[in-house]
C-alpha positions as CSV (number, residue, x, y, z in Angstrom):
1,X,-6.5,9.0,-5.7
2,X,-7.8,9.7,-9.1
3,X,-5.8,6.9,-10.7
4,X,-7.3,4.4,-7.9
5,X,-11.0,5.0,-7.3
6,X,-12.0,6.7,-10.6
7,X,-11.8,10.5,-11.6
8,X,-12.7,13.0,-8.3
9,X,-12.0,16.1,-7.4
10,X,-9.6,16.1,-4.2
11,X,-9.7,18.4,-1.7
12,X,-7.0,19.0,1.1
13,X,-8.0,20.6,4.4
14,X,-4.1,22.0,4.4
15,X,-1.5,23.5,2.6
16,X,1.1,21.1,3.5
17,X,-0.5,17.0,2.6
18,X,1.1,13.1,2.9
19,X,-0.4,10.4,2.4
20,X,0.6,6.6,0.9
21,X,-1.5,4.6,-1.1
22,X,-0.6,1.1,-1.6
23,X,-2.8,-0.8,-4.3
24,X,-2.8,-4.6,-6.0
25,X,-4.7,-6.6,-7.9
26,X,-6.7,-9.6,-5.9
27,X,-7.9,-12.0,-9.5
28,X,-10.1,-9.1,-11.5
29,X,-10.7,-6.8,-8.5
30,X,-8.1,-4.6,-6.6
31,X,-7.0,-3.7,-3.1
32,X,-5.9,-0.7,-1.8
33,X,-4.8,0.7,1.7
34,X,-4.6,4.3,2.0
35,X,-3.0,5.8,5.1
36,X,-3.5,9.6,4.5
37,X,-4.4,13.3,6.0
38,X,-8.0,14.4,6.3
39,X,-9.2,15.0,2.6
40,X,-12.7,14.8,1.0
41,X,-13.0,13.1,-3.0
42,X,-15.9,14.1,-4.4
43,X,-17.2,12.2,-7.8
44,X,-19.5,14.9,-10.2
45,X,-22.1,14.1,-12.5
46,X,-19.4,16.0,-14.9
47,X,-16.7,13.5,-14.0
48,X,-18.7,10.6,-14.4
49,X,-19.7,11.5,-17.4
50,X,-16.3,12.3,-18.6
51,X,-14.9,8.6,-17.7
52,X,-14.9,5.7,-20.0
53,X,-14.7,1.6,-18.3
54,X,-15.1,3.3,-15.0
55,X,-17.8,0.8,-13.9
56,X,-16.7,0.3,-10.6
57,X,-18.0,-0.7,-7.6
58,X,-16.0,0.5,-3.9
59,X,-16.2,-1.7,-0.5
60,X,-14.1,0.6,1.8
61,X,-13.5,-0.6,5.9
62,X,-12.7,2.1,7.9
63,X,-9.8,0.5,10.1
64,X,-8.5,4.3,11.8
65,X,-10.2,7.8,11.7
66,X,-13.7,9.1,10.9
67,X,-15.6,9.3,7.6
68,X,-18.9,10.8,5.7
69,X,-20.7,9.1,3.1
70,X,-22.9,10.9,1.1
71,X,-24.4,8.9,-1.9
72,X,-28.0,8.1,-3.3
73,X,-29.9,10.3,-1.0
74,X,-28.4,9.2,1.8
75,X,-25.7,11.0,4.4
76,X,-24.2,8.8,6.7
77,X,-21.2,9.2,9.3
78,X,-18.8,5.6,9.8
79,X,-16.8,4.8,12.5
80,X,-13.7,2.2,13.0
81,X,-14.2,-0.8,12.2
82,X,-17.7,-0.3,10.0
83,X,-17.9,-1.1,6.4
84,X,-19.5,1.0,3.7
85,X,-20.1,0.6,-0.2
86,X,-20.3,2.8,-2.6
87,X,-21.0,3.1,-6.7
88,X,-18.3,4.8,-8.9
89,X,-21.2,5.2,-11.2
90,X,-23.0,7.2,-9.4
91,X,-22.4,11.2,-7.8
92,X,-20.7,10.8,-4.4
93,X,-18.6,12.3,-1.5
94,X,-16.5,10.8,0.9
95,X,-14.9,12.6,3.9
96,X,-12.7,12.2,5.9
97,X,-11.8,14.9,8.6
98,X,-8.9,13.4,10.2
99,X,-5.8,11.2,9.5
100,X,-7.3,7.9,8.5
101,X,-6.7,5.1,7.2
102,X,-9.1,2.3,4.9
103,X,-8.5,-0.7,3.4
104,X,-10.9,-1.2,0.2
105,X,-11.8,-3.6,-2.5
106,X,-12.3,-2.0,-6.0
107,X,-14.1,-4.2,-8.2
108,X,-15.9,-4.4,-11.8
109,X,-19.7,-3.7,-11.5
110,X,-20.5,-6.6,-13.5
111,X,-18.7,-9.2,-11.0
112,X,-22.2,-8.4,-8.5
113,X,-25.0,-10.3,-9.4
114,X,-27.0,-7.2,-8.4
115,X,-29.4,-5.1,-10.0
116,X,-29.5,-1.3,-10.2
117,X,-31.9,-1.2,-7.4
118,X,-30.6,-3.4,-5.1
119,X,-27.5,-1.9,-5.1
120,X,-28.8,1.1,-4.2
121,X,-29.8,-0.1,-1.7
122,X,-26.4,-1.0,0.5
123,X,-24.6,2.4,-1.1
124,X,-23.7,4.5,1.8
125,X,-25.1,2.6,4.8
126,X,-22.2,1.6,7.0
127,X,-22.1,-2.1,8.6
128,X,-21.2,-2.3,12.0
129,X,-18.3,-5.3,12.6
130,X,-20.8,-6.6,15.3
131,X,-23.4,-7.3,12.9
132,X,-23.5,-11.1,12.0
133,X,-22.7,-10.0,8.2
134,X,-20.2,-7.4,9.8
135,X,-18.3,-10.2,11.2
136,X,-17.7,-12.0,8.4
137,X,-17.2,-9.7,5.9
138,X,-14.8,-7.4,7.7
139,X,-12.3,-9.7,8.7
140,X,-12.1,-11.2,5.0
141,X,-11.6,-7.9,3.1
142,X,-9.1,-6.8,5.7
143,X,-6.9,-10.0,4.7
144,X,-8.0,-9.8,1.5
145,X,-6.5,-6.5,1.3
146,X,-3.7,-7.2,3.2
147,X,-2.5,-10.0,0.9
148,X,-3.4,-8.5,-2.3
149,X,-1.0,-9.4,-5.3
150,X,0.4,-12.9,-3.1
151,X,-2.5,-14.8,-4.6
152,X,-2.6,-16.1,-8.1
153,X,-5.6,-15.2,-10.2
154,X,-7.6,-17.8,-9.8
155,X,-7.3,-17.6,-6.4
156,X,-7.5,-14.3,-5.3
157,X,-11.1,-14.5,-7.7
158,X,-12.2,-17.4,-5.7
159,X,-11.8,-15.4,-2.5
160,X,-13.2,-12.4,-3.7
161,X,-15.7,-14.0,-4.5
162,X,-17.1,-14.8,-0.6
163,X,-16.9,-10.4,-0.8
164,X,-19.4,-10.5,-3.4
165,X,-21.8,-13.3,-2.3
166,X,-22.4,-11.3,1.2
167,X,-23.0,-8.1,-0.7
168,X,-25.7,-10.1,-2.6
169,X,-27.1,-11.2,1.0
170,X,-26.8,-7.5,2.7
171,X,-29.1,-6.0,-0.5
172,X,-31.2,-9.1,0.3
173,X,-31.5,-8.2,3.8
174,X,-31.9,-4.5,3.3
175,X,-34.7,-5.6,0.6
176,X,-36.6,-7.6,3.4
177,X,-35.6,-10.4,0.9
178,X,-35.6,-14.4,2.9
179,X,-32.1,-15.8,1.9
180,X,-32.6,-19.0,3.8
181,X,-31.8,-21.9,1.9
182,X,-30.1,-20.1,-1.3
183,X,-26.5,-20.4,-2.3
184,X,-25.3,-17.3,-0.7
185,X,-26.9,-18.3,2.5
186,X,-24.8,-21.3,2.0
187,X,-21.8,-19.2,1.1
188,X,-22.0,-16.9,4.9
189,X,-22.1,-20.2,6.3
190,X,-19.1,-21.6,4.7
191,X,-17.3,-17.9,5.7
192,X,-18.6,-18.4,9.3
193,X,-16.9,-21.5,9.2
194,X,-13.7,-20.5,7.8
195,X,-13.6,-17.7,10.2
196,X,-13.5,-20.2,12.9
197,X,-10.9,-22.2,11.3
198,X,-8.1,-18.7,11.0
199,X,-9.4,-18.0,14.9
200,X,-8.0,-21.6,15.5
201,X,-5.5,-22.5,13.5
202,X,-2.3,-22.8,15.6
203,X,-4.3,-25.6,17.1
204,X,-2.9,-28.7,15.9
205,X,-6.0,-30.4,16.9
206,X,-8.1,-28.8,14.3
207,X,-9.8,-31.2,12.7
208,X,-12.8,-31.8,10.3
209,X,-14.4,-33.3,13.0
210,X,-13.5,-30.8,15.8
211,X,-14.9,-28.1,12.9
212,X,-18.1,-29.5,12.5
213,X,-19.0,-30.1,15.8
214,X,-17.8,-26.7,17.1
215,X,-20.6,-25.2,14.0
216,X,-23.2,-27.5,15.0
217,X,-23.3,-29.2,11.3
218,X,-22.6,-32.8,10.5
219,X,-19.2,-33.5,9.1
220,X,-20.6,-34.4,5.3
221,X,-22.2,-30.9,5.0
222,X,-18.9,-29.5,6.3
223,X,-17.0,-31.5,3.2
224,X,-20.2,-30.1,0.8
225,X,-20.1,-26.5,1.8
226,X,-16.0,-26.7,1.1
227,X,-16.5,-27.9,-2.8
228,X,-17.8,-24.4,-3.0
229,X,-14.3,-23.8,-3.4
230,X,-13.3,-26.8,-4.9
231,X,-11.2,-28.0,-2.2
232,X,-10.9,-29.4,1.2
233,X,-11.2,-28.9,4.7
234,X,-8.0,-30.6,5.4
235,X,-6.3,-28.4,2.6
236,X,-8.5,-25.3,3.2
237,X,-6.5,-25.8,6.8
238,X,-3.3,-26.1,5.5
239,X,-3.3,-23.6,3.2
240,X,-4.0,-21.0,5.6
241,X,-1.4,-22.2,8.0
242,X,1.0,-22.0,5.2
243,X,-0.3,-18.1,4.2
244,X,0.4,-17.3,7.9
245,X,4.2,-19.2,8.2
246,X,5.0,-17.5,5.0
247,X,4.0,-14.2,6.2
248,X,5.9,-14.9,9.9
249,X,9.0,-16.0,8.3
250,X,9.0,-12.2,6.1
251,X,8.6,-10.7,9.4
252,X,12.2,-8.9,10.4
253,X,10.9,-8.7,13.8
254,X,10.3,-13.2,13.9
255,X,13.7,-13.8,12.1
256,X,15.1,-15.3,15.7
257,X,12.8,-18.1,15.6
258,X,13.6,-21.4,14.4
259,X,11.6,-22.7,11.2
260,X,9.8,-25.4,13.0
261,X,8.8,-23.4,15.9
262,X,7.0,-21.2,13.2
263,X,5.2,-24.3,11.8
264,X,4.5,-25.3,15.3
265,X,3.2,-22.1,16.4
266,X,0.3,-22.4,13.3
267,X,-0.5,-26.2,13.7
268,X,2.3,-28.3,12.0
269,X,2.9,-30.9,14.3
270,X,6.1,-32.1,12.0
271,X,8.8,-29.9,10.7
272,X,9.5,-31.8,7.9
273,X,5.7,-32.3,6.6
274,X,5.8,-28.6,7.0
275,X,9.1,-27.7,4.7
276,X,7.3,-30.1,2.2
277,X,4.1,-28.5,2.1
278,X,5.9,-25.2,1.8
279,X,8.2,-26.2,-0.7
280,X,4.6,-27.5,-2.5
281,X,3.1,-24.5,-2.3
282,X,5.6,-21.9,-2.8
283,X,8.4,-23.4,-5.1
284,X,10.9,-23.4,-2.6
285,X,11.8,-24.3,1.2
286,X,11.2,-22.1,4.7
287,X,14.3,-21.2,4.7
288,X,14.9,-19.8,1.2
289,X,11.7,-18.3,1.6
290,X,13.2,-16.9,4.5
291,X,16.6,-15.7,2.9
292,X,15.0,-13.8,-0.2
293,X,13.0,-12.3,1.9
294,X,15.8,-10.5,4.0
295,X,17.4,-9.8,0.6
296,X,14.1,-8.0,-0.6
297,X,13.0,-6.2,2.5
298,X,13.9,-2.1,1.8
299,X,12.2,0.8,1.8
300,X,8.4,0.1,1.9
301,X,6.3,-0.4,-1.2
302,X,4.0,2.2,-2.5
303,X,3.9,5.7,-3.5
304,X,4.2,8.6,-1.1
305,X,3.3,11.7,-2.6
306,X,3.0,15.4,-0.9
307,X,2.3,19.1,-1.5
């Protein structure tokens, strides 16, 4: 735990303690799951002061359990499903009473355009998944997380990146602050829209077109919004199709279904455009993908430590 989010004290509720931490790095930032028994981390003025290029900043979602954040004056409880920041910089202490698990993003201070005040101001206030920001930003870091370490740098920064723009627009709504019209406005937007895309993409009828007029915006600011991550719609589509294939085909429990009824069952109308956009993106076809797979799958990756 120490090794992960920064020097804290750890304190077990029992004698006996499990728990797996599994942690990659997304570009410059990291993610980690932690599936564990209740514990509390506590971060001290003494241990902040004692850490050197600890300037980190946490985004946690609580995806099973119960938690208590107590940061910045504030004391707040967080339920499945909510979201909740907050600064390794900073004295903190995180709960967690039960088994639980979160998925978090760990990520150099300096990567939010934020300053010291605004950032208190989103430290320990948990976001409901209901919430229009909620909504968007849980579903990212939870995939973020979950594919942590398949991206390449570039990459993983560029989608990281959507993570940091809607912190910037929380602080500016907790501020009282107008974002209409500014880039990260324009950034939630684009996420709203690529949140539709990944709720609809085994339909092979998914079009820039379709897109558009299911967001009620006209096709060219559709293509605009896109170069914000200097790409596509079309390949914006494919790409996540081929994310999801990839991540079928590992699957021990999907190994009796044909290749092409996996590429049919995310939007791939033709097996063989699909094995050539695999091959494209991935260096080699479905079904090599397929075989190293089985060859690699083992015991599970991470560390399990007890007590």
């Amino acid at each position: 735990m120490a090794h992960t989010f920064g020097d804290v004290d750890v304190r077990l509720a029992e004698e006996v303690f499990s728990g797996t931490i599994h942690a990659s790095p997304t570009g410059r930032t990291r993610g980690v799951t932690v599936d564990s028994e209740a514990l509390q981390t506590v971060r001290t003025p003494r241990l902040i002061a004692g850490s050197t290029g600890d300037d980190h900043v946490v985004v946690m979602l609580l995806s099973i359990g119960r938690a208590r954040i107590e940061q910045d004056t504030r004391d707040a409880y967080v339920e499945p499903g909510q979201l909740f920041v907050y600064d390794r910089a900073r004295p903190m202490r995180l709960t967690f009473p039960d088994t639980f698990q979160t998925k978090a993003l760990v990520l150099p201070r300096h990567l939010l355009s934020l300053r010291e005040s605004d950032l208190c101001r989103i430290t320990a206030c948990p976001l409901d998944s209901t919430t229009p920001l909620g909504e968007l930003l849980s579903p990212f870091l939870s995939r973020l997380v979950d594919s942590a370490g398949a991206y390449p740098h570039h990459i993983g920064d560029l989608i990281a990146r959507n993570v940091l723009d809607l912190l910037t627009v929380l602080a500016d709504e907790r501020g009282g602050g107008d974002t209409t019209g500014t880039p990260s406005a324009a950034r939630v937007l684009l996420m709203r829209i690529q949140a539709y895309i990944d709720r609809h993409l085994a339909d092979p009828d998914l079009t820039p077109e379709a897109i558009a007029r299911a967001n009620q915006v006209s096709l060219r600011h559709l293509y605009n919004l896109f170069q914000i991550e200097g790409t596509t719609v079309r390949r914006w589509i494919q790409g996540r199709r081929l994310e999801q294939c990839r991540r079928e085909l590992a699957r021990r429990d999907a190994a009796s279904r044909t290749i092409a009824a996996v590429g049919r069952g995310w939007g791939f109308v033709s097996a063989a455009h699909f094995s050539r956009a695999f091959r494209a993106a991935y260096g080699m076809s479905p079904v090599e993908w397929r075989a190293s797979a089985a060859l690699e799958s083992g015991p599970a990756q991470g560390a399990r430590a007890k007590r």
